[in-house]
N, C-alpha and C positions, 0 to 999 in steps of 0.2 A: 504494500500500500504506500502510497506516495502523500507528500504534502501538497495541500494545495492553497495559492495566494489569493488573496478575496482585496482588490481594490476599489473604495467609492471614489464613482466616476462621475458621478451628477447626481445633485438634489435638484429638486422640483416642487414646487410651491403651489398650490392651485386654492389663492385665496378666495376667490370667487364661490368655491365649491364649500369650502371651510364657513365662510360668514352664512351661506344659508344653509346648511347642515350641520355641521358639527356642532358640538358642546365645546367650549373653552376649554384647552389640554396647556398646563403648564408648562412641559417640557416634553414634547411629542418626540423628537430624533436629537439624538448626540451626536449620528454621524457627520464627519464633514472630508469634502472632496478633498483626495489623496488620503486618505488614512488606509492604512493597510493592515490586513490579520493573517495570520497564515491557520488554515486547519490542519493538525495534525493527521490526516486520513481522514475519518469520520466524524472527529470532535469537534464540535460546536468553540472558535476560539474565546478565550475570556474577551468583554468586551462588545462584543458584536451582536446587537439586535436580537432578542428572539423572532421578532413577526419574520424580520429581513433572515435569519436564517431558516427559518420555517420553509421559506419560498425557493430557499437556496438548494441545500440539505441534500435533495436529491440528485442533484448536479454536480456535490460537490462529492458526492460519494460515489457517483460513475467513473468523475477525473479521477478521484483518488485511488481507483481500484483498477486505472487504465485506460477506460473506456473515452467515450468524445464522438467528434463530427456528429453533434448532433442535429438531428433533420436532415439529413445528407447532403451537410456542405453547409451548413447556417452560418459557422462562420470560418474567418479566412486561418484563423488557429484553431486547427483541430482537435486540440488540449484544452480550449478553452469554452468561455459562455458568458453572454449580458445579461444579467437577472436585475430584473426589479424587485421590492420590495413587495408587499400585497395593500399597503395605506396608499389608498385612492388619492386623499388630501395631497400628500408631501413626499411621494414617490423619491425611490434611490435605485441610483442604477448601480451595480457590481460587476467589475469584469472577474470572473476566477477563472484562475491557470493553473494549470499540474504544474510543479515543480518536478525537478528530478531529483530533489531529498527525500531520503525514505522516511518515514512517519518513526515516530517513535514507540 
């Protein structure tokens, strides 16, 4: 099993949607663009989002375990993947890459 790097590559903001739905959330995301976590294989790294892992999770456990290209060619690194987070509101995009360190 391999490690793999989980980089935030864009927040997104959709006040519009937030003022006429939401309830008021204090402190909705901690992420911010370029922060980077590395998952151990399958391990959820300290730090990083439960929703935003939730959505990740299984992406990051295909890379980790070798696998990729997924949808046949989606994207131009075949070790890799753009996830968003599942909050409609304030969207995060993630690129994850396999690494070629092995997991501990």
């Amino acid at each position: 099993m391999k490690k793999v790097r989980i980089t935030v590559m864009r927040k997104a903001s959709y006040t519009e949607l937030m003022e006429k739905y939401e309830n008021p959330i204090a402190n909705a995301c901690d992420m911010r663009e370029g922060d980077v976590f590395i998952a151990n294989g399958w391990q959820k790294p300290q730090g990083l989002c439960q929703s935003a892992w939730d959505s990740m999770s299984p992406f990051v456990m295909a890379l980790a375990c070798g696998g990729g290209d997924f949808y046949d060619g989606w994207m131009k690194n075949k070790k890799s993947a753009m996830i968003s987070c599942n909050d409609g509101f304030r969207p995060v995009s993630f690129l994850l890459e396999a690494m070629d360190e092995d997991a501990e």
